[in-house]
N, C-alpha and C positions, 0 to 999 in steps of 0.2 A: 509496744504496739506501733508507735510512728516510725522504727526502725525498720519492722518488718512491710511498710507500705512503701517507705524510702526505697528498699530492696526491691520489692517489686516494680516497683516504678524503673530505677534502672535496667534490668534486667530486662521489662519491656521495651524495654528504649531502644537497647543493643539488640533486639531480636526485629526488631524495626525499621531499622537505622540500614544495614545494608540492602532490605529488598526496595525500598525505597529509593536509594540513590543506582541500585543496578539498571541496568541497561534492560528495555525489556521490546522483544520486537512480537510485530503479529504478519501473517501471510497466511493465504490460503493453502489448504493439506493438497489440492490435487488442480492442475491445469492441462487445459484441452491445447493441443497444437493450434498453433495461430492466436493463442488467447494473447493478452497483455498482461503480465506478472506486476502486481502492486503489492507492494510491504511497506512495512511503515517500522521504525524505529524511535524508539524514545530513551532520555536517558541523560544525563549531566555529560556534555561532551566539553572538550577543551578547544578541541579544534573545529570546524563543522569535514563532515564527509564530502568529497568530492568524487567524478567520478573514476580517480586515478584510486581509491581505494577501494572498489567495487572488483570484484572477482567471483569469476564462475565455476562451477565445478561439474561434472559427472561422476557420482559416485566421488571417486579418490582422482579422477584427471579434471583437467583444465579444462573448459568447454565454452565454445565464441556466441555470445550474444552480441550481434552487432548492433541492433537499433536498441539503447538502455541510456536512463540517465540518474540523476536524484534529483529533488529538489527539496530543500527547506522552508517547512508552511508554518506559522505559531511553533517556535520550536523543536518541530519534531521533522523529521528527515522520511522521506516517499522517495524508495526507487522501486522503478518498473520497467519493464522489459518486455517487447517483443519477441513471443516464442515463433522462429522459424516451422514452416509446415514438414520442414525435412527433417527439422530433431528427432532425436532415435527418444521412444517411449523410454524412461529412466526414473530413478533418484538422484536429484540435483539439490545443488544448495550455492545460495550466496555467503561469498566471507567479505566482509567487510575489514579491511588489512590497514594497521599504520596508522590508527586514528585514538588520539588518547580520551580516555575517560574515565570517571569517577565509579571504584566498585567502592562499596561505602566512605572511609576515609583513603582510601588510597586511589593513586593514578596508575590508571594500568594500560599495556598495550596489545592485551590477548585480541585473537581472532573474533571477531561476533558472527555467527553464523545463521541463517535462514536455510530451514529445508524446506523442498516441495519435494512434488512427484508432477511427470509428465504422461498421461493417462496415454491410450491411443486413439484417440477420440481427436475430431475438428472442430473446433468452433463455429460457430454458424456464422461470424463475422469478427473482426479484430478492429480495434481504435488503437491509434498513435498523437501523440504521448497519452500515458497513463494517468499526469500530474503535470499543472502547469500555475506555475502566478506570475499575472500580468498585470500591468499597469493600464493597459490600453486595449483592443479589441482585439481577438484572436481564434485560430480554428484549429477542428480537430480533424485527422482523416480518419476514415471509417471506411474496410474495404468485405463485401460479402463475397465469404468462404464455402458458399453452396453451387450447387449446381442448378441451381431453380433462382426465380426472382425472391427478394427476400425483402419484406417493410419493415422500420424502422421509426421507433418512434422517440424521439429526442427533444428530452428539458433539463432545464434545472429544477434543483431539487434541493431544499433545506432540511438536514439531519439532524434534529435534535441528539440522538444519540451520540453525534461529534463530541460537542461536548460536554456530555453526561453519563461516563461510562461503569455508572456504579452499578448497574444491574447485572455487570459481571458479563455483556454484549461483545464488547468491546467495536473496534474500528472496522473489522470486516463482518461481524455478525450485523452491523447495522448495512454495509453494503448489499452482502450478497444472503440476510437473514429472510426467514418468510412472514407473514402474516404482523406478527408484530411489528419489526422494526417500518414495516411500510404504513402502519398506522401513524407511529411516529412522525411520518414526514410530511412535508407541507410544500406541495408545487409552490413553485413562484414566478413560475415561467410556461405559457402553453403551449403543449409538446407539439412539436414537429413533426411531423409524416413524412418520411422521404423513398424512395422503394430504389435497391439496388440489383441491376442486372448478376448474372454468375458472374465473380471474379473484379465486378467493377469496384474503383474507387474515389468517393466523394470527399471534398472537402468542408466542413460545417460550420457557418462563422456563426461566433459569438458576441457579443455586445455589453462592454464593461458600465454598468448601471452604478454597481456602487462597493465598496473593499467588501467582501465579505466571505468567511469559506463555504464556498457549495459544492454539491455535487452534479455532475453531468450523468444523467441515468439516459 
């Protein structure tokens, strides 16, 4: 009898063992022209990602995101990207090139890949950067992608779902999730009103209070 629990128990272990240590990424399935691309990565890495191992693709070609970067928050790695209003509507994906990591016991140097799709839709406005950690006080640009005036209302915002992702949400269902994940969340900052002409662009400062990860909704 203690043989056959012994057994078991390894057997769970190694069935365990590599999804665990894999690499595992989340991003959104579809973005609007002009949107801002955010992904998140996580995963036993040796080296951290820079943005010299970020590459874009269309389809099977090479394709120029000019305004993109990463950043490293609590371990996990956030690149985002300004999608151009002139990208042709596609199947795109990031590879993440030349960065080693742990697939269960082994170091490996395979491709990590991120797929979206680029719908043919505009955004009704775009923010720059996607992700940012500061030490100190800092802004974002926010530029409206309509042809009418457009209000904007802007705070922070504490997501419990950040770091409690057993309900199977994950990191962009608490973003861009409905009814629920917005239950979850708890202002902490009251939101701003700001109203942008067609085409104009604002800059929005912010005010480092105290370390903590939030979000800018």
């Amino acid at each position: 009898m203690n043989k056959k629990i012994l057994f078991f128990f390894i057997v769970f272990l190694l069935a365990i063992i590599p999804f665990v240590c894999a690499v595992q990424t989340e991003i959104k399935e579809n973005y609007k022209l002009g949107e801002t691309i955010i992904s998140k990565v996580s995963g036993n890495f040796l080296q951290n990602i820079g943005k010299q191992n970020i590459y874009f693709y269309r389809r099977h070609m090479p394709s120029a995101f000019p305004n993109y970067d990463v950043k490293k928050i609590n371990n996990d790695f956030y690149i985002y990207a300004k999608i151009p209003l002139e990208k042709t509507p596609d199947n795109y994906s990031i590879h993440i090139k030349n960065v080693r990591h742990m697939e269960g016991a082994k170091i490996v140097y395979s491709d990590i890949i991120l797929n979206f799709t680029i719908i043919n839709e505009t955004a009704d406005f775009s923010i720059y950067p996607g992700a940012i950690i500061s030490d100190r006080d800092f802004y974002i640009e926010v530029q409206n992608l309509l042809n009418n005036n457009l209000n904007i209302n802007i705070g922070i915002t504490e997501n419990k779902s950040v770091t409690n992702e057993s309900d199977g949400g994950g990191f962009f269902s608490s973003l861009f999730g409905g009814k629920k994940e917005q239950e979850n969340s708890t202002n902490t900052q009251t939101p701003e009103l700001i109203t942008l002409l067609p085409g104009e662009t604002k800059k929005i400062d912010f005010e480092i209070i105290q370390t903590e990860f939030k979000f800018i909704t």
